[in-house]
N, C-alpha and C positions, 0 to 999 in steps of 0.2 A: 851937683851940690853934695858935698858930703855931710854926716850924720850928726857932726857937730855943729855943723852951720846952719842945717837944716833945724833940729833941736834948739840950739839958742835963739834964731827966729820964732821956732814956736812958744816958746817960753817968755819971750819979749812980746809976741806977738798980745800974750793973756796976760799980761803980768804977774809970770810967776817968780819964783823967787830963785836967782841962780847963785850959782856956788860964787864966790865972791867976785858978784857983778858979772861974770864970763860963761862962756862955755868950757874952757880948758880942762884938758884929760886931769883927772884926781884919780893916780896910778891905786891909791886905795882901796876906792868903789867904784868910782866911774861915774858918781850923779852927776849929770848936767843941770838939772832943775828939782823941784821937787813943788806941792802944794798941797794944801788942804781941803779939801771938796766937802762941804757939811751936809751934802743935801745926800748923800750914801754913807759919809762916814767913813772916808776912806783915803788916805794921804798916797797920791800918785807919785810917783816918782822916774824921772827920763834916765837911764841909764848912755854911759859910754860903748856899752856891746850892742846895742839895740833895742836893748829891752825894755817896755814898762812896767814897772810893777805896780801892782794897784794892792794899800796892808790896809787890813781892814781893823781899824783901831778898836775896837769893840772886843774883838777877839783876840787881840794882844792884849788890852785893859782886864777880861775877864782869868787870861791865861798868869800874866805875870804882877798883878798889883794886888795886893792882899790887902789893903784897908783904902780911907778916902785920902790922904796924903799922898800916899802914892798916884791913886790917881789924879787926885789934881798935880801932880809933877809931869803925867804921863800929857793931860790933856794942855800945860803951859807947852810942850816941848810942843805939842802938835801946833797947835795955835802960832805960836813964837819963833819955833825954827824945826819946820818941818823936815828939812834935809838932816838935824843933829836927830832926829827922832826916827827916819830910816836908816841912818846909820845904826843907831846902837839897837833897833829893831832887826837890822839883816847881818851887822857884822856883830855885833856887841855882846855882851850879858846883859841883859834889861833886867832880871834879877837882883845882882849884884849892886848896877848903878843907883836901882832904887832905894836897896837898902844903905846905903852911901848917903844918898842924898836928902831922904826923910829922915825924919825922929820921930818916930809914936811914940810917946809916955801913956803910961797906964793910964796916969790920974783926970786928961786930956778925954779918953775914951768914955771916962763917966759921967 
């Protein structure tokens, strides 16, 4: 059995969430699956090379989110589409996206 067969079993097996329904190589990154584990706080993800990586969202949250918008953006992507959130966590700017996608107005902060 190879790694992708193996992998999309396991992924189906727990119902995790795979790249659109399949196991298929994503020449990109490589996710086969991905999910959210709340009881460590930490979104897994099956890799095309072999690898798991386990990102420990606390430490991404505390590094790249400067106010609560941002994190509530950070904590929808975990929740909602855990593979777009180790994307732009292993390839991306998380940074940049945030500031993109939030609006802090001052008058909002008081």
């Amino acid at each position: 059995m190879n790694w992708g067969t193996a992998a999309k079993l396991l992924c189906a097996s727990f119902g995790l969430i795979l790249r659109n329904n399949s196991a298929e190589r994503d020449e990109k990154m490589g996710i086969y699956c991905a999910f959210y584990d709340m009881d460590d706080n930490k979104v897994w993800v099956w890799q095309s090379d072999r690898n798991i990586v386990a990102i420990d969202c606390t430490a991404v949250e505390n590094a790249v989110a400067e106010n609560l918008y941002q994190k509530s953006e950070l904590d929808y992507l975990i929740w909602n589409d855990p593979i777009a959130y180790a994307e732009l966590v292993l390839n991306g700017d998380p940074e940049k996206y945030l500031r993109e996608v939030t609006v802090c107005r001052a008058e909002e902060l008081k």
